[in-house]
N, C-alpha and C positions, 0 to 999 in steps of 0.2 A: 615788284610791281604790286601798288593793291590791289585785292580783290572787292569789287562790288557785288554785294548778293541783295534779291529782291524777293519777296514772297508775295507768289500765285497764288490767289485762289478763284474759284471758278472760272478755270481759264477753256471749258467746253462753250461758255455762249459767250465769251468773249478773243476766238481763234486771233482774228486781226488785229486784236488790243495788242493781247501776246507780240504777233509778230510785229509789232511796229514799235514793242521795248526793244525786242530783241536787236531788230535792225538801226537802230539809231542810241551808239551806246558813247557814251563819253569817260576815258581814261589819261592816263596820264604815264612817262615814262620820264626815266630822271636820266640825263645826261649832264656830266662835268658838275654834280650839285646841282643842277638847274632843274625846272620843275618843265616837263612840258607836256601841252596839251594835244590832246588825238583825242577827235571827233569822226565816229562809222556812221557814217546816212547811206542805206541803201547799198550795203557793202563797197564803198568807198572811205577812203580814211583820209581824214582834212589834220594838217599838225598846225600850231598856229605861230603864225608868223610874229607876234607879238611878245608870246613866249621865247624862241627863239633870240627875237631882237633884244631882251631883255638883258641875256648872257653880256651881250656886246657893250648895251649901258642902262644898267636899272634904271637911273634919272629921265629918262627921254630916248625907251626903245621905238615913238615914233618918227624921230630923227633917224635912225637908222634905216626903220621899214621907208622912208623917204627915197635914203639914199640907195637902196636897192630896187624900187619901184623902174629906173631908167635905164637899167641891165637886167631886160627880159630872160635872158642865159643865164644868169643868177638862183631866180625862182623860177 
């Protein structure tokens, strides 16, 4: 996985900057070749559906997130 690094500086008068990089970080993990997105907002992590649907058919992974949208138990 990459690492992202960021450099702090005077991060005394700006406590809350700090934590609101910290908390909302954007990465990525690779499954089967694929590249996929993961999004932390607020210690929650969002993967994206898009990414995902991609594997299934590069051309029109919104055809797929489509065809997933009407099987709730799916997502």
């Amino acid at each position: 996985m990459k690492k992202k690094y960021a450099i702090i500086t005077d991060i005394h008068g700006n406590i809350e900057g700090l934590k609101s990089v910290l908390d909302n970080i954007k990465t990525e993990i690779v499954v089967k070749e694929q590249k996929i997105s993961i999004l932390r907002i607020d210690n929650k992590e969002y993967i994206s559906l898009t990414d995902l649907a991609k594997y299934v058919n590069k051309e029109d992974p919104s055809g797929v997130i489509r065809n997933w949208m009407p099987n709730k138990k799916f997502i």
